[in-house]
C-alpha positions as CSV (number, residue, x, y, z in Angstrom):
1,X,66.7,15.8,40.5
2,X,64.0,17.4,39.0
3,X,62.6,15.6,35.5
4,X,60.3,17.6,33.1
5,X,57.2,15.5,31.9
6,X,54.7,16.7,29.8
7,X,51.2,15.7,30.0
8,X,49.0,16.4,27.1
9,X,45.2,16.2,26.3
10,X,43.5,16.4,23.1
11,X,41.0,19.3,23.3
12,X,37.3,19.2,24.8
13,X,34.0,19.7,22.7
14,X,34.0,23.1,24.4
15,X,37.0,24.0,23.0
16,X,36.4,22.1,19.4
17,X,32.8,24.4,19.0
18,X,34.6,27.0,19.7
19,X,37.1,26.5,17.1
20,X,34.2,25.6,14.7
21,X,31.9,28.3,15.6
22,X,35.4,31.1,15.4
23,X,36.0,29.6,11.9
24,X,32.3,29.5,10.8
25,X,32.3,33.3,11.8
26,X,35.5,34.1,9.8
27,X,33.8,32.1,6.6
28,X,30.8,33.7,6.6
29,X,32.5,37.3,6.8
30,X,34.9,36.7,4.0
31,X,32.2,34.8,1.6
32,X,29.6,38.1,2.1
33,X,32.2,40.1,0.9
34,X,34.1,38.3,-1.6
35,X,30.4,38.2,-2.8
36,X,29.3,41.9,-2.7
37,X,32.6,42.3,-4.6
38,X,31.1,40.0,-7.3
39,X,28.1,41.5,-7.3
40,X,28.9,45.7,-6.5
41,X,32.9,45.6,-7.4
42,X,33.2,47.0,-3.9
43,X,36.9,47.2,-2.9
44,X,36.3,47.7,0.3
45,X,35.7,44.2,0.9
46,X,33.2,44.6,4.0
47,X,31.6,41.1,5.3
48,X,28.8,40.9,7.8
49,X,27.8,38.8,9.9
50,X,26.1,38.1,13.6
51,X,26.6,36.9,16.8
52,X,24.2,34.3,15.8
53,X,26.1,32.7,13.7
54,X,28.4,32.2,16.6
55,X,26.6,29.8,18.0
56,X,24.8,28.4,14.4
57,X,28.4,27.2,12.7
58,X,29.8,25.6,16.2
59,X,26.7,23.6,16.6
60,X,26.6,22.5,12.9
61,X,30.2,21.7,12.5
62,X,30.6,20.0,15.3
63,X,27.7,18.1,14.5
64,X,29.3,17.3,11.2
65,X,32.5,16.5,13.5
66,X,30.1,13.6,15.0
67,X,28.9,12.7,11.6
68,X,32.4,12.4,10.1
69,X,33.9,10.3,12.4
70,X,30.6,7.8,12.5
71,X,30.5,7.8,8.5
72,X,34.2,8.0,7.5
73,X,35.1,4.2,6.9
74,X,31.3,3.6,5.6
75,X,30.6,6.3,3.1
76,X,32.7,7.9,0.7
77,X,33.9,11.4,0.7
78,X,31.6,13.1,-1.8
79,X,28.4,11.3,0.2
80,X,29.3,12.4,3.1
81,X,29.6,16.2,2.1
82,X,26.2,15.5,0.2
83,X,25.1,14.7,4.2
84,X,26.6,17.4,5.5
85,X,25.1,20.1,3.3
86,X,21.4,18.3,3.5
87,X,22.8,19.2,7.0
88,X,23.9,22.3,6.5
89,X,20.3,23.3,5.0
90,X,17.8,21.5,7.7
91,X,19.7,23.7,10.6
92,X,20.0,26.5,9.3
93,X,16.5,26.1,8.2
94,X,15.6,25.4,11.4
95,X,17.8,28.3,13.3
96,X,16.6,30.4,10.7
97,X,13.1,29.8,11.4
98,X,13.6,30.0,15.1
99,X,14.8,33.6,14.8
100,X,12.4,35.0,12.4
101,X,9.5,33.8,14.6
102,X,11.4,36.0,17.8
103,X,12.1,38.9,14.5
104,X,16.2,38.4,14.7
105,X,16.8,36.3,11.8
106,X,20.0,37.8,10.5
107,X,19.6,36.0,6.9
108,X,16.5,36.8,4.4
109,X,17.4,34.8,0.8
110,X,13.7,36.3,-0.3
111,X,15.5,37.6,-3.4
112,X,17.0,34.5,-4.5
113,X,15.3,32.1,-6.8
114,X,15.0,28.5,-5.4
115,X,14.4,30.0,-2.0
116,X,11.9,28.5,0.7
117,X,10.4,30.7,3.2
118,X,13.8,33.4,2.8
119,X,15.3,31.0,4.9
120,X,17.7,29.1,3.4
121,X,18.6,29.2,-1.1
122,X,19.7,26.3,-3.5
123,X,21.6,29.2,-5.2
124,X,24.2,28.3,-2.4
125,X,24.4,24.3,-2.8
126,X,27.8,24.3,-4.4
127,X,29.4,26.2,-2.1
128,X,27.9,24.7,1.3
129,X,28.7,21.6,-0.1
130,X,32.7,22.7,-0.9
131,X,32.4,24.6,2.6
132,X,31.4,20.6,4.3
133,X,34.2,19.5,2.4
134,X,36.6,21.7,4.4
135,X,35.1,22.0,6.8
136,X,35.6,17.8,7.3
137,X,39.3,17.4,5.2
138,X,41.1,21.0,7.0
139,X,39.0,22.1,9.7
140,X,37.6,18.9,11.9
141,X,40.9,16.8,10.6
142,X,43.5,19.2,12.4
143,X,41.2,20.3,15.2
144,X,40.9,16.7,16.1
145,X,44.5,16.6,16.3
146,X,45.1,19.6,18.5
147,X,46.2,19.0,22.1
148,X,46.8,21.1,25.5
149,X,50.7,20.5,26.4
150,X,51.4,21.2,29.7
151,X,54.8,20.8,31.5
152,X,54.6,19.5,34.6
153,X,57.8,18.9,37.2
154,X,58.0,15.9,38.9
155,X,61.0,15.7,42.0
């Protein structure tokens, strides 16, 4: 007789970053062009982005994964985004700063008013601060919750 059991596992942090980092990618494409179409009324709706930023989001939202699950009971929702987009600014700061000193810095928010070194604008507060809250209440929440099924035959 031959039973089917499943055996399932929620994902690794490989595959969460990975998740993050594929979804930070996908954000940042559609906000640079839903924002050239603000500014230009292009239609053709190009985003940019880099490889970079690959690696920037899944490091910062799955640091924001950590900080969401340490802070959830403690700290109310709004705080916590607050956190996550002082977050948000000190890395990318910090990424940012990394990569212009090697001249790859993808990013220059010269232009911008309330910008420090090009490197990172207050002009984009409200929406890091929506994108933490997201990022915590869609993104992390149902990534969390994802598993590997796999069937396994047992005789």
């Amino acid at each position: 007789m031959i039973v089917e059991k499943q055996k399932s596992g929620n994902l690794s942090g490989l595959w969460r970053f990975y998740i993050y980092a594929i979804h930070g990618l996908l954000c940042e494409i559609i906000f640079t062009a839903t924002w050239d179409f603000v500014a230009t009324c292009n239609c053709k709706l190009i985003g940019v982005s880099s490889i970079w930023a690959f690696f920037i989001y899944g490091t910062a939202i799955f640091v924001i994964e950590r900080m969401s699950l340490y802070l959830e009971g403690s700290c109310h929702l709004l705080c916590r985004c607050l956190l996550y987009t002082l977050w948000t600014y000190v890395w990318e700061f910090s990424t940012g700063f990394l990569l212009k000193t090697f001249h790859t810095c993808p990013w220059d928010y010269s232009h911008f008013n309330g910008n420090l070194m090009g490197l990172i604008t207050l002009e984009y507060a409200v929406p890091w601060y929506f994108g933490c809250m997201i990022a915590e209440r869609v993104v992390i929440k149902n990534t969390l919750r994802l598993q590997f099924i796999q069937n396994c035959k047992e005789q």
